[in-house]
N, C-alpha and C positions, 0 to 999 in steps of 0.2 A: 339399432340398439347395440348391438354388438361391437360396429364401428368406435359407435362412444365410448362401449365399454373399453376398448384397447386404448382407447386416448387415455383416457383414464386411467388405466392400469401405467400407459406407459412415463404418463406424468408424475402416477406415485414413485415410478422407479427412480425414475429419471431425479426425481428430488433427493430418494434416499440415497442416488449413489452422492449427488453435489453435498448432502452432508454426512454423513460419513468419508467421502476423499477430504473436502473440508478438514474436519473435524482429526485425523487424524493428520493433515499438514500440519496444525497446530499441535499435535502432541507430540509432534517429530519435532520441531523447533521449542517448544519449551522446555526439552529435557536434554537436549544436544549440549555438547561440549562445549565449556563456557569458558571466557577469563582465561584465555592460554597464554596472556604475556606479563613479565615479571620485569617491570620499569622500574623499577627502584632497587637501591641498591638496598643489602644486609648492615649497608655501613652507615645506612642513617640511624639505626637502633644501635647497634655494637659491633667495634673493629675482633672483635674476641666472638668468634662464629664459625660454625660449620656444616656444609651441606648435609644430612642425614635423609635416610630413605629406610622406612618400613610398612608392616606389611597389614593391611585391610583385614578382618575377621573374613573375608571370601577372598582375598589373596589377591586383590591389587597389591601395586606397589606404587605407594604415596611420598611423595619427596618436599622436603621443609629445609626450616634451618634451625640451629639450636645455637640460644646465646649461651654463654656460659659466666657464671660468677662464682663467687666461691661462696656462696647460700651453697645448705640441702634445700630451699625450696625451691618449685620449679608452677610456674601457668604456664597450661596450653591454651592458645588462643583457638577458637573456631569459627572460622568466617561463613557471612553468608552468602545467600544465593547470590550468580552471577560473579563471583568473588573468590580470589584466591588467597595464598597468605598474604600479600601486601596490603590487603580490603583496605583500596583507596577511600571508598564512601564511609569506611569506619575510622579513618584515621589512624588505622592499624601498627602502622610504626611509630607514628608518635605516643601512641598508647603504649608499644613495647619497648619504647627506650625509656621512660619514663619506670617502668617497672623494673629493667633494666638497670636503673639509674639508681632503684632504692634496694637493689641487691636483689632481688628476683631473677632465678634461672629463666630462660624463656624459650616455649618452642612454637613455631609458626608454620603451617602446612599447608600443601593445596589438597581442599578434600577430593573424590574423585571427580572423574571431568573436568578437573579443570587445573590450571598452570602445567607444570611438570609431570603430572600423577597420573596416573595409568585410569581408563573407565571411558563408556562409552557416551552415559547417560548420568543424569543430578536425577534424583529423585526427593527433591524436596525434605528432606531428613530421612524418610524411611528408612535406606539401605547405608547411610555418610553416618547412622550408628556405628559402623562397622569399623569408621575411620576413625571414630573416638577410640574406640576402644583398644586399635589397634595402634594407636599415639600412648595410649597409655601404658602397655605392654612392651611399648619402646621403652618407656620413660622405667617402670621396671628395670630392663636389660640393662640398663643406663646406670642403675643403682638408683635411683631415684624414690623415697618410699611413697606412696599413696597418700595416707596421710601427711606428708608437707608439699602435697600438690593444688593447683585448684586449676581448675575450666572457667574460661572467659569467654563466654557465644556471644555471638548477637544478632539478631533477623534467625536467618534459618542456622543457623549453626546454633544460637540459645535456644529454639524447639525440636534438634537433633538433641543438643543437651537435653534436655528436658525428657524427650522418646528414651533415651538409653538411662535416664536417671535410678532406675529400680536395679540395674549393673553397676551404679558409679556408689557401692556403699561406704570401698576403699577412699575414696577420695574426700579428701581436706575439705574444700569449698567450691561451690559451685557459683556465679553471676552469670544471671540471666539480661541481656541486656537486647529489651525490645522483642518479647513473645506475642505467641497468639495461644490462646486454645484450643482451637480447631482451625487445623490451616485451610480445608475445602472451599470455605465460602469465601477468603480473602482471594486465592486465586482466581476463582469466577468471577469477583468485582475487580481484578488487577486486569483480567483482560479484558475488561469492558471499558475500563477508564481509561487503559493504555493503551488499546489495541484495538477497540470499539468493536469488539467480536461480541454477541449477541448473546446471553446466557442462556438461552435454550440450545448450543450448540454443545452446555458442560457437559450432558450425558454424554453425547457421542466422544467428547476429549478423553473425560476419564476413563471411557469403556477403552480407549485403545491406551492411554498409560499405564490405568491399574489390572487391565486383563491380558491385553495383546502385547502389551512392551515387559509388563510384570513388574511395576515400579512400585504398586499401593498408594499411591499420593494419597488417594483419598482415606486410606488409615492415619495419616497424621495427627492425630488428635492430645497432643501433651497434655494435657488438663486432665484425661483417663489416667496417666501416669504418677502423678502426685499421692492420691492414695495409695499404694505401693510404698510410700517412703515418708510416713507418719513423724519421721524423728530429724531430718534431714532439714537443714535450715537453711536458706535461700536470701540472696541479694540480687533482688528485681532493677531494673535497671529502666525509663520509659521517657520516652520527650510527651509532653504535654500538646506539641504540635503535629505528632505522629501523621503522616495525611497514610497510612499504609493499614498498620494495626492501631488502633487507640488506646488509649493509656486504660481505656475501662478493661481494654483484654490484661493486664498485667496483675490488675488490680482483681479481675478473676479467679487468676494465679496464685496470685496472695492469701485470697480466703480461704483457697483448699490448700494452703500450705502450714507447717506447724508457724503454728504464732510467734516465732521467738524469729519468724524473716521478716523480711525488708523490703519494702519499696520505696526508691525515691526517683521523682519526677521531678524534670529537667524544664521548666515552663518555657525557653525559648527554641525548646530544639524539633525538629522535624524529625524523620525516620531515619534511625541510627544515628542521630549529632547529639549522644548524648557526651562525649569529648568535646566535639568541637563547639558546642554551647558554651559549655563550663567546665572547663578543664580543672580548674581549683575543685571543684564540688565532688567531680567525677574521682579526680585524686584523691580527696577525702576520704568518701563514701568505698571507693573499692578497698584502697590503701590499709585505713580501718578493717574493713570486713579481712582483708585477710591476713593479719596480725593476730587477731581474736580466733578464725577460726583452721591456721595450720599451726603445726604443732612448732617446737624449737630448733 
């Protein structure tokens, strides 16, 4: 009996160590340093540019580029996960020359961890609040006022927007393009479909990002943040073909946001092609929205 009992004892260990070692392999690699190279030039958006570097609410030190027109207005672009400021998967320079092009200041950054920017770890919006907000305090120094500014996310950088949105009261306009509202359960199916890691492995992930690493992933929750900003009016952004979040998370968004926002769905686009589906529409719809809601 006792024999058994040590088999036993040693089989339960022996398990917990295989998931927990597991368990935080994975939370070591889905928060590590991402997107460190910058393949594209500045000169596909604008020959009239320049390197700028500041500074994180916790004092990274985050490096972009800034186009410059002779607008007071200015979009900061916020890339997501996996992604720097070139966000190949968003089309991100063809988006910023286009903006560019209709007299829009523009600035494009790598949030932390990733291209140029100082940080060790992504933490899924949580703490790449800090990069918003410390873009926008550039954008301040810059002379820049608040109100003829607006935030262009999308993936995780529009539910970073979204997390910091109860801070962003100065700000002109906000586009959300391609949210969720609770980012928890998208990761735990992203690693199951990407990665074919098991979902009974999520306790043990998050226990070491949001406790051991100190990241909170699993606070991500934008949708709690909307009530906070009753008056604040919204340009949702969603492909119809989403295979990541689905357009019913936008439309979420939408409900608890003041009625006077917007959603518009992109029917041939997948996760973040809401560009590269329909550049006319996307033109449009942004174009519009921030005419009407920065100042002159």
């Amino acid at each position: 009996m006792k024999r058994r009992y040590k088999i036993v004892l040693g089989l339960i260990i022996f398990s917990l160590l295989i998931y927990f070692s597991f368990s935080f392999i994975v939370a070591n690699e889905m928060t590590k340093r991402m997107a460190p190279r910058l393949d594209v030039s500045p000169t596909h958006v604008s020959e009239n540019y320049e390197d700028i570097e500041f500074k994180s609410t916790d004092n990274l030190t985050l490096k972009g580029w800034l186009f410059k027109t002779d607008s007071r207005k200015l979009v900061i672009m916020v890339p997501g996960l996996t992604q720097n400021r070139i966000n190949t998967s968003y089309y991100a320079t063809s988006i910023g020359k286009e903006l560019v092009d209709s007299g829009y200041n523009l600035m494009m950054y790598d949030p932390r961890a990733t291209g140029l920017s100082e940080g060790n770890r992504v933490s899924y919006g949580k703490f790449e609040v800090g990069d918003v907000l410390g873009a926008l305090e550039f954008a301040k120094n810059r002379g820049f006022d608040l109100q003829n500014t607006a935030i262009l996310g999308d993936s995780t950088g529009a539910i970073t927007t979204l997390i910091a949105v109860d801070q962003l009261n100065e700000v002109g306009a906000l586009v959300i393009d391609t949210a969720t509202t609770n980012y928890k359960p998208f990761i735990i199916r992203r690693l199951w479909t990407e990665k074919r890691i098991p979902t009974f492995f999520a306790p043990g992930i998050f226990f070491f990002t949001d406790t051991i690493l100190g990241l909170k992933i699993g606070e991500v929750k934008p949708i709690e943040k909307l009530s906070l900003v009753p008056e604040r009016r919204f340009l949702y952004l969603h492909g119809e073909q989403d295979e990541i979040f689905p357009e019913t998370e936008s439309k979420k968004l939408l409900e608890s946001s003041n009625s006077s926002s917007k959603l518009v769905i992109f029917h041939n686009a997948r996760h973040i092609e809401t560009f590269k589906s329909d550049p006319d529409l996307f033109r449009k719809e942004v174009l519009e929205f921030l005419e009407e809601e920065l100042g002159d």
